[in-house]
PyMOL Python script that loads the backbone (N, CA, C, O; Angstrom):
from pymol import cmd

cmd.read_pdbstr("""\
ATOM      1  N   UNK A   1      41.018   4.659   8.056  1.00  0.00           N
ATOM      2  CA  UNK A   1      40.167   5.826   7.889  1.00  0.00           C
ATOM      3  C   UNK A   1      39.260   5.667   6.673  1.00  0.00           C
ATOM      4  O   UNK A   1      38.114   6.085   6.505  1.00  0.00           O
ATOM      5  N   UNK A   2      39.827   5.162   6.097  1.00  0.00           N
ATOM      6  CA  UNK A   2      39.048   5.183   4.239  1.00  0.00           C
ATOM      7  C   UNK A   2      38.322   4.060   4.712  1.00  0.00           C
ATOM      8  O   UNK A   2      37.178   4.380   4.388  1.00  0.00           O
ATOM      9  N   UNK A   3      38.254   3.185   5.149  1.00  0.00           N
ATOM     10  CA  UNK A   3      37.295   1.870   5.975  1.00  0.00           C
ATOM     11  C   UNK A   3      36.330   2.012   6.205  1.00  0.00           C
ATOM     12  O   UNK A   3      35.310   1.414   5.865  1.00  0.00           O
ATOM     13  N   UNK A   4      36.551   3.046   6.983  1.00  0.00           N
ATOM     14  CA  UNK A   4      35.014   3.732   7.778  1.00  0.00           C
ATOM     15  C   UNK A   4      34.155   4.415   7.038  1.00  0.00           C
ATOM     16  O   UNK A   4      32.945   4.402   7.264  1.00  0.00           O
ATOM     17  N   UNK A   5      34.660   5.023   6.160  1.00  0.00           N
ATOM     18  CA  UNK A   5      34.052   6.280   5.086  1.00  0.00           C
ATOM     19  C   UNK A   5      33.230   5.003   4.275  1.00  0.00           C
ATOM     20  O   UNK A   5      32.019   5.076   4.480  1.00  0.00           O
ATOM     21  N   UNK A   6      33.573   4.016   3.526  1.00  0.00           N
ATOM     22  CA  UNK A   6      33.382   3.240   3.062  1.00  0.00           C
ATOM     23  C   UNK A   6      32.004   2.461   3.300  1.00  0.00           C
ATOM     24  O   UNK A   6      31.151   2.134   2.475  1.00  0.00           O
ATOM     25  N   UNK A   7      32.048   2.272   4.634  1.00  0.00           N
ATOM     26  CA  UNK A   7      31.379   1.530   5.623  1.00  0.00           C
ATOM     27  C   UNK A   7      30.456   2.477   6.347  1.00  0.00           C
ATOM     28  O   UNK A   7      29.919   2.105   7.390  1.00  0.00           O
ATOM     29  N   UNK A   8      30.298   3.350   5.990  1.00  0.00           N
ATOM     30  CA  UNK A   8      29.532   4.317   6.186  1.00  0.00           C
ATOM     31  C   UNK A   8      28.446   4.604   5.384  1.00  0.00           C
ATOM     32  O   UNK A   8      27.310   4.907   5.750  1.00  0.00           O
ATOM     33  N   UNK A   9      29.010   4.450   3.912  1.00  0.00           N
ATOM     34  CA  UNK A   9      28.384   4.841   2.927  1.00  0.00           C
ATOM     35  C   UNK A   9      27.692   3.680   2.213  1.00  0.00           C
ATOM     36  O   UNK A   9      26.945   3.796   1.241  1.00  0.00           O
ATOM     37  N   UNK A  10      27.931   2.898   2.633  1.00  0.00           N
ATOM     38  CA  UNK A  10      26.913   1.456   2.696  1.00  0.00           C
ATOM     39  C   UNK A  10      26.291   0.912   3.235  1.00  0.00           C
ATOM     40  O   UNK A  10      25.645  -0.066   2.861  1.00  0.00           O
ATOM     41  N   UNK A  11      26.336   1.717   4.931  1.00  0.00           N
ATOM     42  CA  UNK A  11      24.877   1.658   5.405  1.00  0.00           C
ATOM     43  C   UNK A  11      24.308   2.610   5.084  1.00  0.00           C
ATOM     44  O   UNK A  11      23.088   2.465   5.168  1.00  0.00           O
ATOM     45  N   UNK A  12      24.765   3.973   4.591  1.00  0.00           N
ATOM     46  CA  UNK A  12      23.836   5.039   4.250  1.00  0.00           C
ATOM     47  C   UNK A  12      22.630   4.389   3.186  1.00  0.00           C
ATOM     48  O   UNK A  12      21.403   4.374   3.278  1.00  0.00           O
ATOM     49  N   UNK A  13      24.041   3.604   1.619  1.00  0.00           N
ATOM     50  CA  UNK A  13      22.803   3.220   0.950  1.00  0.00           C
ATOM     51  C   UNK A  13      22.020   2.307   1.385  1.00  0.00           C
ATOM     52  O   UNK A  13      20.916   2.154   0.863  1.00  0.00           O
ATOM     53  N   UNK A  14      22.326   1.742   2.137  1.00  0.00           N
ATOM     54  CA  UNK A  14      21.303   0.198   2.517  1.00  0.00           C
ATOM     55  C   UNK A  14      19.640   0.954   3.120  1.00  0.00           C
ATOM     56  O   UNK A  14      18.462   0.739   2.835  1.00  0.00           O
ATOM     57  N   UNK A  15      20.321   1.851   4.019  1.00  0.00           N
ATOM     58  CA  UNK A  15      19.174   2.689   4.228  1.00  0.00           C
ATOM     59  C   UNK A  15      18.408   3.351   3.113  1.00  0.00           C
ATOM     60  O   UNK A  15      17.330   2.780   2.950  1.00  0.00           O
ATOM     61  N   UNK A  16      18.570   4.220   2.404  1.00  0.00           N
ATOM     62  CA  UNK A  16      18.161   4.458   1.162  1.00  0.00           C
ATOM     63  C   UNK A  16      17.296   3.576   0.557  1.00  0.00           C
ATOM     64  O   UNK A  16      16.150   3.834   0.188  1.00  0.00           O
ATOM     65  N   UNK A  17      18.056   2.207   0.437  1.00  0.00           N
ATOM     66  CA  UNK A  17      17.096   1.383  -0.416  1.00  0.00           C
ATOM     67  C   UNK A  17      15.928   0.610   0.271  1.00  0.00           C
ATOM     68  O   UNK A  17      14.899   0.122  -0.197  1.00  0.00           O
ATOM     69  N   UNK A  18      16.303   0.647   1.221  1.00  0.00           N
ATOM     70  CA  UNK A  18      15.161  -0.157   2.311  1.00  0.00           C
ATOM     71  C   UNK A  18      13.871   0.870   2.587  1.00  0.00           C
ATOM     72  O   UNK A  18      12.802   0.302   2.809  1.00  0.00           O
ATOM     73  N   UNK A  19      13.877   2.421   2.592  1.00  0.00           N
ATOM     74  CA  UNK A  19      13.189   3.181   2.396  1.00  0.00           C
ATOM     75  C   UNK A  19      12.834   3.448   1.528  1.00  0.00           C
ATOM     76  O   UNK A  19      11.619   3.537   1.707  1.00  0.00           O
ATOM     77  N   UNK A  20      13.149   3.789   0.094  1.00  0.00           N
ATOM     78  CA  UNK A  20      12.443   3.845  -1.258  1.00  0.00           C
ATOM     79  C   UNK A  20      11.721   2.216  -1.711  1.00  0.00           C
ATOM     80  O   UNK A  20      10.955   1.999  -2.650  1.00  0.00           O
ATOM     81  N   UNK A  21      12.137   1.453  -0.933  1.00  0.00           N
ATOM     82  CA  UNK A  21      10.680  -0.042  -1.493  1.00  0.00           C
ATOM     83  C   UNK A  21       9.844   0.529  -0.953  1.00  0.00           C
ATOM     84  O   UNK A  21       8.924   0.852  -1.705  1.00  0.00           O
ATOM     85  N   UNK A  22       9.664   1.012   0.757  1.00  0.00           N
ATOM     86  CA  UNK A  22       8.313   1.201   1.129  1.00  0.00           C
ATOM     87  C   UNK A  22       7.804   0.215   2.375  1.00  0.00           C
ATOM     88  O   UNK A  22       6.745   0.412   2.971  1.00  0.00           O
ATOM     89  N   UNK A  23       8.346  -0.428   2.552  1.00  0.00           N
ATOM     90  CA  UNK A  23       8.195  -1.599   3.062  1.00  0.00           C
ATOM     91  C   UNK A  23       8.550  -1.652   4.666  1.00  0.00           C
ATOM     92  O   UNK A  23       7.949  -2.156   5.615  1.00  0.00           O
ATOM     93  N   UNK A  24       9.645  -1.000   4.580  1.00  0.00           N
ATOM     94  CA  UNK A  24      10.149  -0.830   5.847  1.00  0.00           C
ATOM     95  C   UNK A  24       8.763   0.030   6.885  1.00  0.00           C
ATOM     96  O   UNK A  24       8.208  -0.293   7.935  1.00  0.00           O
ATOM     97  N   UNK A  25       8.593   1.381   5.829  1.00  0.00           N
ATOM     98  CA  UNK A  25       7.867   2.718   6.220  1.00  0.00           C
ATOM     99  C   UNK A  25       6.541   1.921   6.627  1.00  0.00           C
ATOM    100  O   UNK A  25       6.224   1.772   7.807  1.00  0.00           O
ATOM    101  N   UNK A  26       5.829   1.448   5.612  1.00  0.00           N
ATOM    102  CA  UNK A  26       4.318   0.268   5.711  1.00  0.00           C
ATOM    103  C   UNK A  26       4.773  -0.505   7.277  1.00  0.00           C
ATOM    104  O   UNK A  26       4.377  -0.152   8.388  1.00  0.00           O
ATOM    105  N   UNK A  27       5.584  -1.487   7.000  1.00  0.00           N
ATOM    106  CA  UNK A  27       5.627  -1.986   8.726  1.00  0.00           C
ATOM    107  C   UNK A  27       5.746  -1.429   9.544  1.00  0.00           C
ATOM    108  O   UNK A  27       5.115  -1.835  10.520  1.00  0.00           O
ATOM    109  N   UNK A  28       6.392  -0.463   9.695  1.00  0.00           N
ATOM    110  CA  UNK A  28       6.321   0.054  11.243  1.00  0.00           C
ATOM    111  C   UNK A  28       5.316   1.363  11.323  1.00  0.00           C
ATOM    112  O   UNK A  28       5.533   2.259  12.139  1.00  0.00           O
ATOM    113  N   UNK A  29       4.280   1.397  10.476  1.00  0.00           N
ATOM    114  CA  UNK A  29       2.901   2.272  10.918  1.00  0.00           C
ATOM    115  C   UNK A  29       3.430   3.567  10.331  1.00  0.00           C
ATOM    116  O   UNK A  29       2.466   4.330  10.399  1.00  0.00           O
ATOM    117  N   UNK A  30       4.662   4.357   9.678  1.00  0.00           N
ATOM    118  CA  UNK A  30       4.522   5.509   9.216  1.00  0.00           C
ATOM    119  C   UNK A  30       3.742   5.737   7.831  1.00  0.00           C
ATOM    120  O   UNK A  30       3.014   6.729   7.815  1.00  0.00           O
ATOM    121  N   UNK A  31       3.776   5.221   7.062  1.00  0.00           N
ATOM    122  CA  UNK A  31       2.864   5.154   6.142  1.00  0.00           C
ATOM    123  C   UNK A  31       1.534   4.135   6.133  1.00  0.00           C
ATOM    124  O   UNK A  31       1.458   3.001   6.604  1.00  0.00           O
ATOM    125  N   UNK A  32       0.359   5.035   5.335  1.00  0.00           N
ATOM    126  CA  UNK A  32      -0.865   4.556   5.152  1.00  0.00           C
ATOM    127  C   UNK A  32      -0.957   2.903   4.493  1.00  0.00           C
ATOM    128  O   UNK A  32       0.041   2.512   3.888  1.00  0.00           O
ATOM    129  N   UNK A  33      -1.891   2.165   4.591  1.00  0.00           N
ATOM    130  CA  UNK A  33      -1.519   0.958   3.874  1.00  0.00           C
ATOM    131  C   UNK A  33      -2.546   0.359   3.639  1.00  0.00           C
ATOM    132  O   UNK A  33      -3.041   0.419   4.765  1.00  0.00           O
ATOM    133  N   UNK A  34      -3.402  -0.282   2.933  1.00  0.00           N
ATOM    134  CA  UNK A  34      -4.310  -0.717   2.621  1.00  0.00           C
ATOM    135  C   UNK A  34      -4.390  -2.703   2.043  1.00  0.00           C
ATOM    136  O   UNK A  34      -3.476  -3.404   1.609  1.00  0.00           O
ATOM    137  N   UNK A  35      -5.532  -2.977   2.240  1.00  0.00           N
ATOM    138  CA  UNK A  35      -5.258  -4.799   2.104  1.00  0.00           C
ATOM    139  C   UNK A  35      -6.761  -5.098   1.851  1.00  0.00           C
ATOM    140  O   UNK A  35      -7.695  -4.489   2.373  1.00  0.00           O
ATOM    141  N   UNK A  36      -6.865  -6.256   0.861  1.00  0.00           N
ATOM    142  CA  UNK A  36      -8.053  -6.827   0.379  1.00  0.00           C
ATOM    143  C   UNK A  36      -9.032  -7.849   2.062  1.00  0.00           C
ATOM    144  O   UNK A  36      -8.690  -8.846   2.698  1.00  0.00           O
ATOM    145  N   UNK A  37      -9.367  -7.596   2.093  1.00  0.00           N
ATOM    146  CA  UNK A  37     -10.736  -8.279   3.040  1.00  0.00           C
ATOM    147  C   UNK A  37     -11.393  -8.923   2.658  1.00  0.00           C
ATOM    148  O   UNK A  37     -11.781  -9.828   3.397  1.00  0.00           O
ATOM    149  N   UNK A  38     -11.914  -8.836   1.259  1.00  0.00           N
ATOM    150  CA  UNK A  38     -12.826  -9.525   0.977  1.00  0.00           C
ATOM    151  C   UNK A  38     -12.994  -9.411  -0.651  1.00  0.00           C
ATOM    152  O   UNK A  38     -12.613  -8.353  -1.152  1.00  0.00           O
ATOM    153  N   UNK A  39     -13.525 -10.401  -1.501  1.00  0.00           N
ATOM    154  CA  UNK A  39     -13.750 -10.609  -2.746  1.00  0.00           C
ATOM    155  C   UNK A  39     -14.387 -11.186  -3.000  1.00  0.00           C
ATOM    156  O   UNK A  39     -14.400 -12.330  -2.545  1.00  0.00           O
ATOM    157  N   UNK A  40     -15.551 -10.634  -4.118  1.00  0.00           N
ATOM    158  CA  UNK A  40     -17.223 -10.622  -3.884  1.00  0.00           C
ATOM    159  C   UNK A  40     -16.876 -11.619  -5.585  1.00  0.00           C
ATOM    160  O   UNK A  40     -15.989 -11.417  -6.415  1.00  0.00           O
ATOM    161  N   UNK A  41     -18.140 -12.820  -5.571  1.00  0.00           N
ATOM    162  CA  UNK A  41     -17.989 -13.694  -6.995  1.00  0.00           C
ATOM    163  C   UNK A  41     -17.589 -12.811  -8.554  1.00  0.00           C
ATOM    164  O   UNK A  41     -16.877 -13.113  -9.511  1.00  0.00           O
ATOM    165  N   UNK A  42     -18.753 -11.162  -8.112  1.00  0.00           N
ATOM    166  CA  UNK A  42     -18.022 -11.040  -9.378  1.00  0.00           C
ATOM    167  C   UNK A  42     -17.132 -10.093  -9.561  1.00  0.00           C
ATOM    168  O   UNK A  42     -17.206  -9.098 -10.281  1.00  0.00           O
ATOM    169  N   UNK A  43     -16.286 -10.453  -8.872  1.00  0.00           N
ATOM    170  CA  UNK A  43     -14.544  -9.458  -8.923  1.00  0.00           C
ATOM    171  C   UNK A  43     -13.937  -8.317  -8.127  1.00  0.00           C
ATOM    172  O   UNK A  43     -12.766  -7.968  -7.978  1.00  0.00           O
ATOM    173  N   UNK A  44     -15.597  -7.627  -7.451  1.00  0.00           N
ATOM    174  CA  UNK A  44     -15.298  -6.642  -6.378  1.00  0.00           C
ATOM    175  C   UNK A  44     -14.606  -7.010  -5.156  1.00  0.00           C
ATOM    176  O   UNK A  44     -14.492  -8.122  -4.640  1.00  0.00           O
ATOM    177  N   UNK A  45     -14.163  -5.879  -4.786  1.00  0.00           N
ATOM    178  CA  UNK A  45     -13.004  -6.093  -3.650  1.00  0.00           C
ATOM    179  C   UNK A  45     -13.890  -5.231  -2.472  1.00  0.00           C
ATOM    180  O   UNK A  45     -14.884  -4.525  -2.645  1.00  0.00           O
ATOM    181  N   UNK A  46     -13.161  -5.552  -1.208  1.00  0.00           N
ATOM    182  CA  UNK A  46     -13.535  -4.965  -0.103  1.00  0.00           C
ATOM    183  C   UNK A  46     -12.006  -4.692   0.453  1.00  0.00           C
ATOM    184  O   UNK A  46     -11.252  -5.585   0.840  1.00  0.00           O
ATOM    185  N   UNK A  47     -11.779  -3.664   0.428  1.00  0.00           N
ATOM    186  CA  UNK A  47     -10.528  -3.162   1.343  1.00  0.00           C
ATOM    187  C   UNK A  47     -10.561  -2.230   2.486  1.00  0.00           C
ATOM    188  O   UNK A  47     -11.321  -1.269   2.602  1.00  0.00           O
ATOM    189  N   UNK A  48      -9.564  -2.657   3.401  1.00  0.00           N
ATOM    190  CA  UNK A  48      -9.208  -1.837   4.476  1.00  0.00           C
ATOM    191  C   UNK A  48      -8.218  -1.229   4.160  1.00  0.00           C
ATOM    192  O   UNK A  48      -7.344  -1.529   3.346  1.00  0.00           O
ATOM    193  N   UNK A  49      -8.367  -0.077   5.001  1.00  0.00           N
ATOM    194  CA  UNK A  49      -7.169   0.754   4.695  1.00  0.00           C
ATOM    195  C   UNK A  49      -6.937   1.793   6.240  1.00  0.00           C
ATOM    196  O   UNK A  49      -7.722   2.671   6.600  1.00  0.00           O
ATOM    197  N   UNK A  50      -5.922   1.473   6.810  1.00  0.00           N
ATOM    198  CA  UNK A  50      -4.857   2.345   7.836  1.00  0.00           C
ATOM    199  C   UNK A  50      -4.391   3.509   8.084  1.00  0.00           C
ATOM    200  O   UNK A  50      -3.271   3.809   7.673  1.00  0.00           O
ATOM    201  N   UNK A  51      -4.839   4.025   8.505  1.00  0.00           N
ATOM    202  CA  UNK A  51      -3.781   5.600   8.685  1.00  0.00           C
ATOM    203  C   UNK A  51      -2.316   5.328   8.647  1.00  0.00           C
ATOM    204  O   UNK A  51      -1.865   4.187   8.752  1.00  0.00           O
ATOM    205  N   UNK A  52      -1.646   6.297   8.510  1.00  0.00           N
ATOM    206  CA  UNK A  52       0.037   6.047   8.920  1.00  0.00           C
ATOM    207  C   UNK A  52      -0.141   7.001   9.619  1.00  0.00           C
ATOM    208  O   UNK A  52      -1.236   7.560   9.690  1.00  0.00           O
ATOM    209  N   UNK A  53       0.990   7.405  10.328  1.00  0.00           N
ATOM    210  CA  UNK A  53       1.457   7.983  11.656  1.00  0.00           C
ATOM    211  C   UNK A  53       2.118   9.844  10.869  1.00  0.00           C
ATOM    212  O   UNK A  53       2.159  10.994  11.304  1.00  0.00           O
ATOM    213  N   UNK A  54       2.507   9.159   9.569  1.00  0.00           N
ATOM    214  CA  UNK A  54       3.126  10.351   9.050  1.00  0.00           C
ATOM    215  C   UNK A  54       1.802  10.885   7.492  1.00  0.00           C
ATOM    216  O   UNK A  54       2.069  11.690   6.600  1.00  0.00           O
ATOM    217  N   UNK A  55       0.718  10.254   7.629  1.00  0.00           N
ATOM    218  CA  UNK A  55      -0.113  10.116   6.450  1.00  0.00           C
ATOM    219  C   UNK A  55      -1.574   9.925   7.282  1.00  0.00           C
ATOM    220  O   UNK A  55      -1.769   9.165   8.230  1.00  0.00           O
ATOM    221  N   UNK A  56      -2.404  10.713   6.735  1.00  0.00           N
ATOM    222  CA  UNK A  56      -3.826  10.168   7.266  1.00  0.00           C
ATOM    223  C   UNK A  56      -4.574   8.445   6.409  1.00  0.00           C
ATOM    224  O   UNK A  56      -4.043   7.345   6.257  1.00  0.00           O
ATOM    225  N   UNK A  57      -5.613   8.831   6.128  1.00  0.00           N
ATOM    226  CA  UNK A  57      -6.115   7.365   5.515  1.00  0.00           C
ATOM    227  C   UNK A  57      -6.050   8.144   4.037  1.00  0.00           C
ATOM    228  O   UNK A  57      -6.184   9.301   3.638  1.00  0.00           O
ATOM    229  N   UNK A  58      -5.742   6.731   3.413  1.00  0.00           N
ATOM    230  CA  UNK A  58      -5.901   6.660   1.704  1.00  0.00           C
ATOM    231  C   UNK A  58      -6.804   6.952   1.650  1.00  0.00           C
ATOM    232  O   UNK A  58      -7.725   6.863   2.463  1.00  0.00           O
ATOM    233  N   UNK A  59      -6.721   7.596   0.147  1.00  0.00           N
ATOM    234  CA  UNK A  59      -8.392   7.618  -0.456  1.00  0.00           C
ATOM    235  C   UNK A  59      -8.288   6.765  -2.141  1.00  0.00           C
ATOM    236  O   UNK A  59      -7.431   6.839  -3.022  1.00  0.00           O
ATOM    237  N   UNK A  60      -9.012   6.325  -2.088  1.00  0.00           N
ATOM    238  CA  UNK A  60      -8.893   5.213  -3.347  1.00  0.00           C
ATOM    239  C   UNK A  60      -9.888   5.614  -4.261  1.00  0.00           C
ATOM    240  O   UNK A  60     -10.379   4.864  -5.105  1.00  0.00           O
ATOM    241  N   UNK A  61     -10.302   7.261  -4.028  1.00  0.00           N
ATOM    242  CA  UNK A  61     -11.304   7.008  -5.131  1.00  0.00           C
ATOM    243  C   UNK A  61     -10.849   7.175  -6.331  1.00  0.00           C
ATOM    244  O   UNK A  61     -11.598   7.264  -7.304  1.00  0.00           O
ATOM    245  N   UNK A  62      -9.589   7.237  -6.398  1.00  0.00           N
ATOM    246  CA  UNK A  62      -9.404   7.330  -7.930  1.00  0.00           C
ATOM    247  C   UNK A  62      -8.596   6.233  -8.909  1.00  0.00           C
ATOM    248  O   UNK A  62      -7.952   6.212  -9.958  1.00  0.00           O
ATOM    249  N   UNK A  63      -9.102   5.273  -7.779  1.00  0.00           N
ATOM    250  CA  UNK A  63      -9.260   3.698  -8.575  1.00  0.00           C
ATOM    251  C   UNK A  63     -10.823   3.526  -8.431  1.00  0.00           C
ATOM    252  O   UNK A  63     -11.240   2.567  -7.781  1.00  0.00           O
ATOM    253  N   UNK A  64     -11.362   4.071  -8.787  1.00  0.00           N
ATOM    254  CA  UNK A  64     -12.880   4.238  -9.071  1.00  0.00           C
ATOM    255  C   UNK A  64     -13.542   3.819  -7.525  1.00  0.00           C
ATOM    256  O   UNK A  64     -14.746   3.681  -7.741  1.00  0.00           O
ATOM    257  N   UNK A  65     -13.224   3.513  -5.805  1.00  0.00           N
ATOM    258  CA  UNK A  65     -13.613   3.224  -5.408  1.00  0.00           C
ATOM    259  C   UNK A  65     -14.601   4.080  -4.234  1.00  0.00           C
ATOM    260  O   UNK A  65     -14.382   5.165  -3.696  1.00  0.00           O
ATOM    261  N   UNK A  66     -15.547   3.309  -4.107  1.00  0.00           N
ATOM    262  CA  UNK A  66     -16.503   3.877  -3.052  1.00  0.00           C
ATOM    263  C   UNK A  66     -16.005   4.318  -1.838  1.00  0.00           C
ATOM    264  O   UNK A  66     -14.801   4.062  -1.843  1.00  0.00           O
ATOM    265  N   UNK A  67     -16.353   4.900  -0.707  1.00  0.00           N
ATOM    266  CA  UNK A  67     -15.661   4.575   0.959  1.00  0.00           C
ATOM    267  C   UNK A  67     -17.366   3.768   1.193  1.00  0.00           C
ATOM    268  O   UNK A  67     -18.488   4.150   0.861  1.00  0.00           O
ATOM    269  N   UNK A  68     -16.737   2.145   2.129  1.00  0.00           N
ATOM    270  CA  UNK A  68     -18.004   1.942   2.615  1.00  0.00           C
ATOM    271  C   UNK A  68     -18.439   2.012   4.137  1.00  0.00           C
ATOM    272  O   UNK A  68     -19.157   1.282   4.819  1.00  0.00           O
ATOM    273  N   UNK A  69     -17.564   3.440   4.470  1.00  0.00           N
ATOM    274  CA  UNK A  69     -17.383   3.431   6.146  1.00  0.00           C
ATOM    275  C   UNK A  69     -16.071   3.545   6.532  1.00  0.00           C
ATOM    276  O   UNK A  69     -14.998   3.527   5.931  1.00  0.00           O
ATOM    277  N   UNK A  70     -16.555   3.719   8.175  1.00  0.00           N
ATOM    278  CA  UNK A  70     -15.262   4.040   8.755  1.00  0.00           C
ATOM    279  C   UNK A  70     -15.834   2.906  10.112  1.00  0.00           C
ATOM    280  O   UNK A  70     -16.895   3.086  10.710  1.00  0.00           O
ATOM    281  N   UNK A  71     -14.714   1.571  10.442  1.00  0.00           N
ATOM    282  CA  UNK A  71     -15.028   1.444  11.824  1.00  0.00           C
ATOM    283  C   UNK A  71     -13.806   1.193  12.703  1.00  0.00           C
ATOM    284  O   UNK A  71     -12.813   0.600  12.282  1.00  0.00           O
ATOM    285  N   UNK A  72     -13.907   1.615  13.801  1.00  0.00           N
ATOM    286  CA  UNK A  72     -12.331   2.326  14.443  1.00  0.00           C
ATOM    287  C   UNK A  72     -11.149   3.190  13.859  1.00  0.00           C
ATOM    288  O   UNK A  72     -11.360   4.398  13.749  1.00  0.00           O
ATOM    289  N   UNK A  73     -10.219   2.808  13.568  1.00  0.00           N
ATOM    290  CA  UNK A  73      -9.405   3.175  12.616  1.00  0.00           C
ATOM    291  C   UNK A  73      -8.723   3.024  11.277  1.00  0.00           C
ATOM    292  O   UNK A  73      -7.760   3.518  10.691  1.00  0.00           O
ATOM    293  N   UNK A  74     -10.180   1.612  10.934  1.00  0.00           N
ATOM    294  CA  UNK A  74     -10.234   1.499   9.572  1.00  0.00           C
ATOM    295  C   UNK A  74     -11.105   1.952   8.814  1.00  0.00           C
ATOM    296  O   UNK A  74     -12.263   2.041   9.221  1.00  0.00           O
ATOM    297  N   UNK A  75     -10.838   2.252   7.836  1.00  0.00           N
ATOM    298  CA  UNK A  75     -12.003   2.773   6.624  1.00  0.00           C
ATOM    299  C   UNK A  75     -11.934   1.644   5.670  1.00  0.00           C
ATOM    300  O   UNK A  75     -10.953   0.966   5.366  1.00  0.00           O
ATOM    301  N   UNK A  76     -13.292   1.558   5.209  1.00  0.00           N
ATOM    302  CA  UNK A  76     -13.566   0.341   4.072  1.00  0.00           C
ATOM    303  C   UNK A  76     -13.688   1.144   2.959  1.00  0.00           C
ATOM    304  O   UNK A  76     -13.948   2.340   3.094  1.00  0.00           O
ATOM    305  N   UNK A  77     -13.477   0.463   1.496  1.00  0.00           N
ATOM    306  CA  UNK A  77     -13.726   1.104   0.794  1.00  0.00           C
ATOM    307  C   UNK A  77     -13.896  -0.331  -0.190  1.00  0.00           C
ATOM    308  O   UNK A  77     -13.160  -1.318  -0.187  1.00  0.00           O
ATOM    309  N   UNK A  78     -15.265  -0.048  -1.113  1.00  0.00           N
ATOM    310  CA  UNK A  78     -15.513  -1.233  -1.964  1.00  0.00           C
ATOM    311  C   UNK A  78     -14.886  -0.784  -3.526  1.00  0.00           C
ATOM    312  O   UNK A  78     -15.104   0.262  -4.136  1.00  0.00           O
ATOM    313  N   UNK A  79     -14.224  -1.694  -3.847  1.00  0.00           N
ATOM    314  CA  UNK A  79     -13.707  -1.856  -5.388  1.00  0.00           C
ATOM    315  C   UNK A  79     -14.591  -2.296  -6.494  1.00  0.00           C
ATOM    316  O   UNK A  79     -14.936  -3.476  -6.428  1.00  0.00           O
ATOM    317  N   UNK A  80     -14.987  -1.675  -7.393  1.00  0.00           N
ATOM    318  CA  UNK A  80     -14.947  -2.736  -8.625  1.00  0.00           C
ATOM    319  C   UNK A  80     -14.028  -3.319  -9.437  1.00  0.00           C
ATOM    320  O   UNK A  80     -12.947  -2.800  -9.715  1.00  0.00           O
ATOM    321  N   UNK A  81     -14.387  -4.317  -9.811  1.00  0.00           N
ATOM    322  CA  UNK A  81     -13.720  -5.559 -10.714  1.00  0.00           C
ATOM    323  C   UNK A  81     -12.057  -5.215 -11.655  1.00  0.00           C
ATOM    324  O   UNK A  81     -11.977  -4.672 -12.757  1.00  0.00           O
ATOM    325  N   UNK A  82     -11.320  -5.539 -11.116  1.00  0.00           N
ATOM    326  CA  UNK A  82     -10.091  -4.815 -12.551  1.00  0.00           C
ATOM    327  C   UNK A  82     -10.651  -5.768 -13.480  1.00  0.00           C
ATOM    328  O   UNK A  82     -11.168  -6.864 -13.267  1.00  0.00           O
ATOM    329  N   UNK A  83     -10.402  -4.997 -14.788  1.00  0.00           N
ATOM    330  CA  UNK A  83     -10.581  -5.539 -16.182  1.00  0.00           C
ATOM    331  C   UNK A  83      -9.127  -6.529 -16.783  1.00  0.00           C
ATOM    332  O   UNK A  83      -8.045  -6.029 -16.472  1.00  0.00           O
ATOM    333  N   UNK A  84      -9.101  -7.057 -17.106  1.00  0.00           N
ATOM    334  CA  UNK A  84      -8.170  -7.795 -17.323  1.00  0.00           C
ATOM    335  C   UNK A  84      -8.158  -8.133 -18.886  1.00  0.00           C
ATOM    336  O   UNK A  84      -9.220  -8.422 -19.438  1.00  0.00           O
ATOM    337  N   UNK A  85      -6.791  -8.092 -19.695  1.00  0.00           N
ATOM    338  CA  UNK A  85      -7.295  -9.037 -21.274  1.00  0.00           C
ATOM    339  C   UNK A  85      -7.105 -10.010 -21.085  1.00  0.00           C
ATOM    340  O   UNK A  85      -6.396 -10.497 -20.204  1.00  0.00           O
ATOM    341  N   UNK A  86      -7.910 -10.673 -22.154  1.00  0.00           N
ATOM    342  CA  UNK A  86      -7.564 -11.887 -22.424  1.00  0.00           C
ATOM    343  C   UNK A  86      -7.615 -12.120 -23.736  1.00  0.00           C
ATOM    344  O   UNK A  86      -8.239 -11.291 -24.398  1.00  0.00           O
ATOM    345  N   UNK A  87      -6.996 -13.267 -24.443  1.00  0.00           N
ATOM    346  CA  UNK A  87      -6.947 -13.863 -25.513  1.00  0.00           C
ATOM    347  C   UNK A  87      -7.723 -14.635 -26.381  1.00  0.00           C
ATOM    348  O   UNK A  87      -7.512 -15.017 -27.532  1.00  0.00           O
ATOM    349  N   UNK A  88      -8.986 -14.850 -25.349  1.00  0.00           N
ATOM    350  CA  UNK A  88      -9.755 -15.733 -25.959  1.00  0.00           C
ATOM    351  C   UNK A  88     -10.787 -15.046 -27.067  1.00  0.00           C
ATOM    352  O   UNK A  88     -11.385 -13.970 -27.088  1.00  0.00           O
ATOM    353  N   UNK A  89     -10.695 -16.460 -28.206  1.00  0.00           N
ATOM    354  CA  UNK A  89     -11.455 -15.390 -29.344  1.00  0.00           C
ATOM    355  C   UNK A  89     -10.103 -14.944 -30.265  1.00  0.00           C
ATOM    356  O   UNK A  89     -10.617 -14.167 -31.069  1.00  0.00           O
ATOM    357  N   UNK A  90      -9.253 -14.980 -30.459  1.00  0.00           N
ATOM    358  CA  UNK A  90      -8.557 -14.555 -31.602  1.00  0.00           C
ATOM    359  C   UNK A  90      -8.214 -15.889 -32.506  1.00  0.00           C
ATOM    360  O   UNK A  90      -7.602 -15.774 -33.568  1.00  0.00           O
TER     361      UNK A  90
END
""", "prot")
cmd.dss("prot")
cmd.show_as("cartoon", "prot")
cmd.util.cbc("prot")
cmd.orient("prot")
């Protein structure tokens, strides 16, 4: 009896953790998801981005980005450059 309880509660967590990465939810279409397409010489990005089933489409503008359209059920949206440090010069 205590076996089962046991064994229960370790697929409960397995579930748990396989759902809080995100990963699971992203593959099988319930959540929204977005991916680089394209990267322009000087650092801009071109991304697509997905509806989820339980989520409409991202909006990225508040990683500073544009929407550059919608075609089918993707929306583009163009990035500028992340800033990055560097060391050079000290």
């Amino acid at each position: 009896m205590l076996s089962r309880i046991v064994a229960a509660a370790v697929v409960v967590f397995a579930a748990m953790v396989m759902i809080k990465d995100g990963r699971v939810l992203r593959t099988t279409g319930l959540t929204a998801s977005c991916s680089v397409v394209q990267t322009a010489g000087d650092g801009t990005q071109l991304d697509a981005c997905k509806p989820g089933k339980l989520e409409g489409r991202p909006s990225l503008a508040s990683r500073s980005c544009t929407s550059a359209g919608v075609r089918g059920s993707l929306e583009y949206w163009r990035c500028p450059a992340q800033l990055t440090a560097s060391s050079v010069g000290r």
